[in-house]
KEFI-823714 format. One line per 5 residues: their letters; for each residue x, y, z of N, C-alpha, C, CB. Coordinates in Angstrom, 1 decimal, decimal comma. Glycine has a CB too. Layout:
N
a	X:Y:Z:X:Y:Z:X:Y:Z:X:Y:Z ~ ...
END
This chain:
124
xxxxx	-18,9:-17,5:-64,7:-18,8:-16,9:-63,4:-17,3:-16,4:-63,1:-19,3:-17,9:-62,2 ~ -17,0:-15,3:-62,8:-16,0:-14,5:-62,6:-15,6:-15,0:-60,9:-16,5:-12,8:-62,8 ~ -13,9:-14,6:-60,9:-13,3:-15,1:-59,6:-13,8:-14,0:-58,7:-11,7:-15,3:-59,7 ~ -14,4:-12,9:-59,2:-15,1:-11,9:-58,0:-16,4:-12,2:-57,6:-15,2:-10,5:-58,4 ~ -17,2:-12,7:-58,3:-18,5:-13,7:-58,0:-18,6:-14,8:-57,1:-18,9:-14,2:-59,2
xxxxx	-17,3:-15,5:-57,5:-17,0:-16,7:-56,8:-17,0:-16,3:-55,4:-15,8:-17,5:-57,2 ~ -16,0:-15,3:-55,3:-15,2:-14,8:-53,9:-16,6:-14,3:-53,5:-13,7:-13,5:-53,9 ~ -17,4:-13,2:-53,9:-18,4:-13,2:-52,8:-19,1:-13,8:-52,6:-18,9:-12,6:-52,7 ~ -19,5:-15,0:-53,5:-20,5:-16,3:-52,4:-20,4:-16,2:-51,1:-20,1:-18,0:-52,6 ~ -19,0:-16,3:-51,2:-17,9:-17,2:-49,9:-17,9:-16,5:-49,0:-16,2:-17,5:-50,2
xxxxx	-17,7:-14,9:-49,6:-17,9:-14,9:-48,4:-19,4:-14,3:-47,6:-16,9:-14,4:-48,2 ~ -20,2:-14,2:-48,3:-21,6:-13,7:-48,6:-22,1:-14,7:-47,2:-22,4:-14,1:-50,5 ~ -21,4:-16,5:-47,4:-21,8:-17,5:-47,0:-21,1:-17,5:-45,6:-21,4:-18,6:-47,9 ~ -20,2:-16,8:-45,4:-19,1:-16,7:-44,1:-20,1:-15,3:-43,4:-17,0:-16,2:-44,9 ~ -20,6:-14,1:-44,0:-21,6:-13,4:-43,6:-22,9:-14,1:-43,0:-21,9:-12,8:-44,8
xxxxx	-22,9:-15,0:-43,7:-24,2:-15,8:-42,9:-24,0:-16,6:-42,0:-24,9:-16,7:-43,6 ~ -22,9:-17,2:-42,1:-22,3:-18,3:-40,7:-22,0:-16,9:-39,2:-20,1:-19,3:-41,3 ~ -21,8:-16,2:-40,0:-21,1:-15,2:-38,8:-22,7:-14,4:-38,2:-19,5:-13,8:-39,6 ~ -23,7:-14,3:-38,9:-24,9:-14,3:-38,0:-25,0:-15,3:-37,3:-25,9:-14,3:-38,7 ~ -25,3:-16,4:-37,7:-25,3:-17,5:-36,8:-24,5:-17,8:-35,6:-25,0:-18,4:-37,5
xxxxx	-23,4:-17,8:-35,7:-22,1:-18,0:-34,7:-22,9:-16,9:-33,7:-20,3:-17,5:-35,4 ~ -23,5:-15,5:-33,8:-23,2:-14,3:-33,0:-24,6:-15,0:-32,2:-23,2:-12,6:-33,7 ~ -26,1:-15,6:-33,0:-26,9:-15,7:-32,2:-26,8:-16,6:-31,3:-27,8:-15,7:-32,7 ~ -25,7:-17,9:-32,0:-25,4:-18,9:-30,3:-24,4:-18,2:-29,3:-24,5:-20,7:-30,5 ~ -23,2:-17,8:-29,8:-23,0:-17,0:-28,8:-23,6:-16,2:-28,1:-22,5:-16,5:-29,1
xxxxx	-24,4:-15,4:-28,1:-25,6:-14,6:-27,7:-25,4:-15,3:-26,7:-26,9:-14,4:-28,3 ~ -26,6:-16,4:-27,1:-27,4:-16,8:-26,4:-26,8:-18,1:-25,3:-28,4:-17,0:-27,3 ~ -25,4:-18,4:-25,5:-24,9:-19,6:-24,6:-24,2:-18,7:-23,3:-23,7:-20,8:-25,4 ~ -23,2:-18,1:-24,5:-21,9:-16,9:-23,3:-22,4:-15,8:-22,5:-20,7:-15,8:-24,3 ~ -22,9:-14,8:-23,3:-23,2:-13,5:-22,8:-24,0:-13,4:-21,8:-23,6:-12,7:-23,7
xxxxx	-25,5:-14,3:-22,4:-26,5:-14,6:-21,3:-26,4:-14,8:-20,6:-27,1:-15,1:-21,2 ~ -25,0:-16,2:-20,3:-24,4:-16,3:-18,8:-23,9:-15,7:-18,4:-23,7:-17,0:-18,4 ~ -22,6:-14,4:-19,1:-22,1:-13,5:-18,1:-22,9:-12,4:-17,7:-21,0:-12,9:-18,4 ~ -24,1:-12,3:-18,4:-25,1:-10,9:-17,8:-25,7:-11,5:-16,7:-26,4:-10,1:-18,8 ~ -26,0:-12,8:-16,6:-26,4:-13,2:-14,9:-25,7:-12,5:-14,0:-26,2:-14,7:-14,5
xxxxx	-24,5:-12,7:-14,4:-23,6:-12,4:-12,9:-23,2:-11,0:-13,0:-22,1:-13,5:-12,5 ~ -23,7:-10,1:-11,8:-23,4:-8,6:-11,8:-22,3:-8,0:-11,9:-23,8:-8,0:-10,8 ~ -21,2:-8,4:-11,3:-20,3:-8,2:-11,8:-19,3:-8,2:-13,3:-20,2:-8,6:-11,2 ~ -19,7:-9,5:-13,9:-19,5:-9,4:-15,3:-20,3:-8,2:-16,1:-20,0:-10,6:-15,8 ~ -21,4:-8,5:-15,9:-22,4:-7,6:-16,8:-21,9:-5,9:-16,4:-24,2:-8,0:-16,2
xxxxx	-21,3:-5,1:-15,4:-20,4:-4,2:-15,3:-19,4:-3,9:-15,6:-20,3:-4,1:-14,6 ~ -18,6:-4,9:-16,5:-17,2:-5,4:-16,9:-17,4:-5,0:-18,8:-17,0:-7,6:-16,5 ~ -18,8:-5,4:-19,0:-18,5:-5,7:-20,1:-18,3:-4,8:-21,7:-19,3:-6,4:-19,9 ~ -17,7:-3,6:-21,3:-17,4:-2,6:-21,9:-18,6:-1,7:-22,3:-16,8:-2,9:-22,8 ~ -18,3:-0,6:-23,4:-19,5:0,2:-23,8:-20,0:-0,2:-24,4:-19,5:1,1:-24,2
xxxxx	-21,7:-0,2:-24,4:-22,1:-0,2:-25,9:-23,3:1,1:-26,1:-22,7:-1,9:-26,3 ~ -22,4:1,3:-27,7:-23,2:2,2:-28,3:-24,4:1,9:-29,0:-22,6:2,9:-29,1 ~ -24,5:0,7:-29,2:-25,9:0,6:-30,0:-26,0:-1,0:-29,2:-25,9:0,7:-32,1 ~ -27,7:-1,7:-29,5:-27,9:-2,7:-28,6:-27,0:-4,0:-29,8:-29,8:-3,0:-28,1 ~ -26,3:-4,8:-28,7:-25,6:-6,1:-29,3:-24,3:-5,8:-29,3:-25,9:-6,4:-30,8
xxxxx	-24,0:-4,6:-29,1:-22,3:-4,1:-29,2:-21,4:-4,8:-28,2:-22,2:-2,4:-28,7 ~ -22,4:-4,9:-27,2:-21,9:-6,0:-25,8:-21,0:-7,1:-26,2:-23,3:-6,8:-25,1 ~ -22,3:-8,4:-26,7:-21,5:-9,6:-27,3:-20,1:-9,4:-28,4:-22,6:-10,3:-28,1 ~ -20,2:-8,1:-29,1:-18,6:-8,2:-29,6:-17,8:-7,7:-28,8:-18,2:-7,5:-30,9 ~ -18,0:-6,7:-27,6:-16,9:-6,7:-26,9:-16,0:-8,1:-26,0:-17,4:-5,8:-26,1
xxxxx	-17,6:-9,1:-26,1:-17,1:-10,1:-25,0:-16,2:-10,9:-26,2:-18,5:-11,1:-23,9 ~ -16,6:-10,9:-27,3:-16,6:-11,9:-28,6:-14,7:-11,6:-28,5:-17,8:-11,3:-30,6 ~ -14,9:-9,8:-28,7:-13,2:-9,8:-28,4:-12,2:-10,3:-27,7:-12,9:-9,1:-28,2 ~ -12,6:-9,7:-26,2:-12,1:-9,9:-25,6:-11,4:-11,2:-25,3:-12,6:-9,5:-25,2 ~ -12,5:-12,5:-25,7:-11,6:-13,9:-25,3:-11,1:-14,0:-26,6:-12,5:-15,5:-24,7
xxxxx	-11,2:-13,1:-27,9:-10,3:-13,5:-28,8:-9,1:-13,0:-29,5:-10,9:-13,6:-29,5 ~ -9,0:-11,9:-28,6:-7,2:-11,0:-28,9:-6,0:-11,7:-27,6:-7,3:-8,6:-28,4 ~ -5,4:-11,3:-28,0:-3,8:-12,0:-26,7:-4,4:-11,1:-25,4:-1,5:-11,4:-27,2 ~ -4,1:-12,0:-24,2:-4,9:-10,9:-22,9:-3,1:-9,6:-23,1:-5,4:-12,2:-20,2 ~ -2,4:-9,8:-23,5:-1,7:-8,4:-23,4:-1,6:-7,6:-24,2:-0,7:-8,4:-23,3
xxxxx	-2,5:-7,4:-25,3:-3,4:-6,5:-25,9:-4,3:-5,6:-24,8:-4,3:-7,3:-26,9 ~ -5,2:-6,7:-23,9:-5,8:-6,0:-23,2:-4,9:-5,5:-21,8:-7,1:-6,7:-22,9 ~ -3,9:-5,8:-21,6:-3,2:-5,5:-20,9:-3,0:-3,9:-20,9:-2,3:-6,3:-21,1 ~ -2,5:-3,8:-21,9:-2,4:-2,6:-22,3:-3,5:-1,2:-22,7:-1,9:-2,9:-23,0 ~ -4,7:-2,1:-23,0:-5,9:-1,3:-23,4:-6,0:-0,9:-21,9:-7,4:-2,1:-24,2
xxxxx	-6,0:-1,5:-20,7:-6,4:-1,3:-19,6:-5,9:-0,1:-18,9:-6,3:-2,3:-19,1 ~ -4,4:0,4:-19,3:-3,9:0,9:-18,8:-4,4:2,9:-19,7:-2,6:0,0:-18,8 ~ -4,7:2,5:-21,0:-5,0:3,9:-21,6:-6,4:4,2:-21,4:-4,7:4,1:-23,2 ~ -6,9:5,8:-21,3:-8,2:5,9:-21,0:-9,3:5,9:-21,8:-8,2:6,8:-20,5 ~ -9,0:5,0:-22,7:-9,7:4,5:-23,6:-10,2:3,2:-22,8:-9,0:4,2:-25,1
xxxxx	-10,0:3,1:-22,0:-9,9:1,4:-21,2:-11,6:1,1:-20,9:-8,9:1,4:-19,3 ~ -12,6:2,0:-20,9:-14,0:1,6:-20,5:-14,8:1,2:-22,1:-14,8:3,2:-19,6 ~ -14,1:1,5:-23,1:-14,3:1,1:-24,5:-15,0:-0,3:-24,4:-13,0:0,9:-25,4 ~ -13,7:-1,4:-24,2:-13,1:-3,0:-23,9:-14,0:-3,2:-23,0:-11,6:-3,3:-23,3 ~ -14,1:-5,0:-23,0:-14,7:-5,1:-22,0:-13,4:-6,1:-21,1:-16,3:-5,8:-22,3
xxxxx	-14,0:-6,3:-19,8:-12,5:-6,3:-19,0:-12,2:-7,7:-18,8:-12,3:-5,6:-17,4 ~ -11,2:-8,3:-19,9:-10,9:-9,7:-20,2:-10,6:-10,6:-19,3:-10,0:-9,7:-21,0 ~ -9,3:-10,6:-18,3:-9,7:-11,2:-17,3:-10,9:-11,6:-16,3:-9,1:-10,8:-16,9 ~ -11,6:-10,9:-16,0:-12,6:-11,0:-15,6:-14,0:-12,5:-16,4:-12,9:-9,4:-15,8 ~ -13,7:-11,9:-17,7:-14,6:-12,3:-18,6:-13,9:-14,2:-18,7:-14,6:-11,2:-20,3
xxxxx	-12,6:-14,0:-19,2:-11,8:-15,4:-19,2:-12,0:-16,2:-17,4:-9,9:-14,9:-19,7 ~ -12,4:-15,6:-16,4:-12,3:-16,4:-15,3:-13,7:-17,0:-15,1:-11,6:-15,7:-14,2 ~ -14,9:-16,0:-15,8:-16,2:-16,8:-15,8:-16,2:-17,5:-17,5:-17,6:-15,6:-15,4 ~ -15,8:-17,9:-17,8:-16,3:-18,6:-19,3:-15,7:-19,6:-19,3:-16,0:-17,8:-20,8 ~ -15,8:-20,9:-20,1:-15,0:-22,4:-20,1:-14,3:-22,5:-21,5:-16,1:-23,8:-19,9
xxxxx	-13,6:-23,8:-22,2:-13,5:-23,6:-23,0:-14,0:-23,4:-24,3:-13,2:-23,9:-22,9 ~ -15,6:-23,8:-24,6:-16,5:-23,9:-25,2:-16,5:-22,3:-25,6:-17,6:-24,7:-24,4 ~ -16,7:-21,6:-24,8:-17,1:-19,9:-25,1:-16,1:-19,6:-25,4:-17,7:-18,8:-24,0 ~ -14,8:-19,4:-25,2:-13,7:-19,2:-26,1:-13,0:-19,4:-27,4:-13,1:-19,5:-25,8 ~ -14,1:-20,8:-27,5:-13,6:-21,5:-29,2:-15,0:-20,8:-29,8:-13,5:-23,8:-29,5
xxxxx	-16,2:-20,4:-29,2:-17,4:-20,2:-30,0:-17,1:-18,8:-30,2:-18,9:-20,5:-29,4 ~ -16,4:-17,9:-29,4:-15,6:-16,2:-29,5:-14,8:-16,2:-30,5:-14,7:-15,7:-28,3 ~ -14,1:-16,9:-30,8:-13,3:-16,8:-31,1:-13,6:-17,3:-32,7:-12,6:-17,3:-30,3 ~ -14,6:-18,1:-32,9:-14,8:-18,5:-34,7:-15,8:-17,1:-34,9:-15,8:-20,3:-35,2 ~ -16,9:-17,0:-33,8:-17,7:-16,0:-33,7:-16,7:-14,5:-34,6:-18,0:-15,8:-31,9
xxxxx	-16,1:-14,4:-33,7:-15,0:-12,6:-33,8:-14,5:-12,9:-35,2:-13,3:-12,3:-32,6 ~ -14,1:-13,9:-35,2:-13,0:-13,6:-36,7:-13,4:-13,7:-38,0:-11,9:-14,5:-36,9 ~ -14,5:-15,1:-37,7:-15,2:-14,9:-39,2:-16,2:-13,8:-39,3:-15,8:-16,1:-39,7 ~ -16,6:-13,0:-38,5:-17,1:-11,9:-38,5:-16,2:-11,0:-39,2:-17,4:-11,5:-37,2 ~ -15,2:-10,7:-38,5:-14,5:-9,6:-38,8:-13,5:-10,1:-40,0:-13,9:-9,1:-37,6
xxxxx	-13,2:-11,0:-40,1:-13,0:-11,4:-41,7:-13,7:-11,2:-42,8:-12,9:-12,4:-41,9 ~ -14,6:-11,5:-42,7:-15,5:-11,8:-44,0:-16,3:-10,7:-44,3:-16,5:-13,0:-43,9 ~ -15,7:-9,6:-43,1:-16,1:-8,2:-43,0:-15,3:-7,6:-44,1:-15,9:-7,6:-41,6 ~ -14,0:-8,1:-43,6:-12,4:-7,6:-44,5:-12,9:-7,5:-45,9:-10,9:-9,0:-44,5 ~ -13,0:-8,8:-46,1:-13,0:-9,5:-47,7:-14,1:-8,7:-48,4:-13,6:-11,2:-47,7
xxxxx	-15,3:-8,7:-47,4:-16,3:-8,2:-48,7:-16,0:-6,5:-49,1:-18,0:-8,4:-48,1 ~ -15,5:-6,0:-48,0:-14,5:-4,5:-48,6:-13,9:-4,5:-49,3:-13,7:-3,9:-48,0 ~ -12,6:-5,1:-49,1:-11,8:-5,4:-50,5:-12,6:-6,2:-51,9:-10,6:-6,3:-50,0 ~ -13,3:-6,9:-52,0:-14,2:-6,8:-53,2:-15,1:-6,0:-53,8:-14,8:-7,5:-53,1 ~ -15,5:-5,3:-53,0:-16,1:-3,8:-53,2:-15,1:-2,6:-53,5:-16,9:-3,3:-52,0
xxxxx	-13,7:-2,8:-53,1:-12,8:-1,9:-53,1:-12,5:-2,2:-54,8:-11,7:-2,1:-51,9 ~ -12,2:-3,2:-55,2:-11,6:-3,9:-56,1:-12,5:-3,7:-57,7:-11,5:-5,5:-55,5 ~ -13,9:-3,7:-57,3:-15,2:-3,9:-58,3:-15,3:-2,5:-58,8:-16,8:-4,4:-57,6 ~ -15,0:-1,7:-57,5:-15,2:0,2:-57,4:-14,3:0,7:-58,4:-14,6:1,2:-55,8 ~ -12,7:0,3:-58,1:-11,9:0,5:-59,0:-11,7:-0,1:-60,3:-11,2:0,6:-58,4
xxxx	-12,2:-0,8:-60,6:-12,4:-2,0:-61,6:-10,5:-2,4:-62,2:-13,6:-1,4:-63,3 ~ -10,5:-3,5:-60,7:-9,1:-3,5:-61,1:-9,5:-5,1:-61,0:-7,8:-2,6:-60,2 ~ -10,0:-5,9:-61,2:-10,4:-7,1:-61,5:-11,6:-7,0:-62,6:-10,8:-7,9:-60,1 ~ -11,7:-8,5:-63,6:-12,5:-7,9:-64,2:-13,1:-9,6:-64,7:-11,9:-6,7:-65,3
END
């Protein structure tokens, strides 16, 4: 077994956790902020259904002066509106956003660059 085989188990396996992670999130965070009307107005665009939960997934997981600033360009209805989102959530939805977002979007990283790497056959 090759160290590119290995690497995509891993993260094949981090693909699978990061399904997981999105359906409890779903279903603990979001569900609670779409109760409340106000949140659920907050919670940025979405272009296709589920787009929602990564906006909220973001939001409690970048520095709020990232969004500080998203707020201010007219790109701002993109985002969903983090303050808002951080004053209804506890710590629980922040740590589950936050493993949620990254190993999502990590293991997103990785498996590109292994496909980048296999394409060019610069590992072998």
């Amino acid at each position: 077994m090759s160290i590119l085989d290995l690497l995509f188990r891993i993260t094949m396996s981090a693909i699978i956790a990061s399904a997981i992670l999105y359906l409890i999130f779903a279903q603990v965070t979001v569900r609670k902020l779409e109760k409340i009307q106000v949140t659920r107005e907050q919670m940025g665009f979405e272009p296709i259904s589920g787009w929602r939960i990564f906006n909220v997934a973001q939001a409690l997981s970048f520095p709020k002066t990232f969004f500080h600033r998203v707020q201010r360009s007219p790109l701002s209805f993109l985002h969903a509106n983090a303050e808002l989102i951080y004053a209804n959530t506890n710590r629980l939805d922040r740590v589950l956003a936050r493993l949620f977002y990254w190993t999502s979007v990590g293991s997103t990283m990785v498996l590109i660059l292994l496909w980048l790497t296999d394409l060019f056959g610069l590992a072998k």
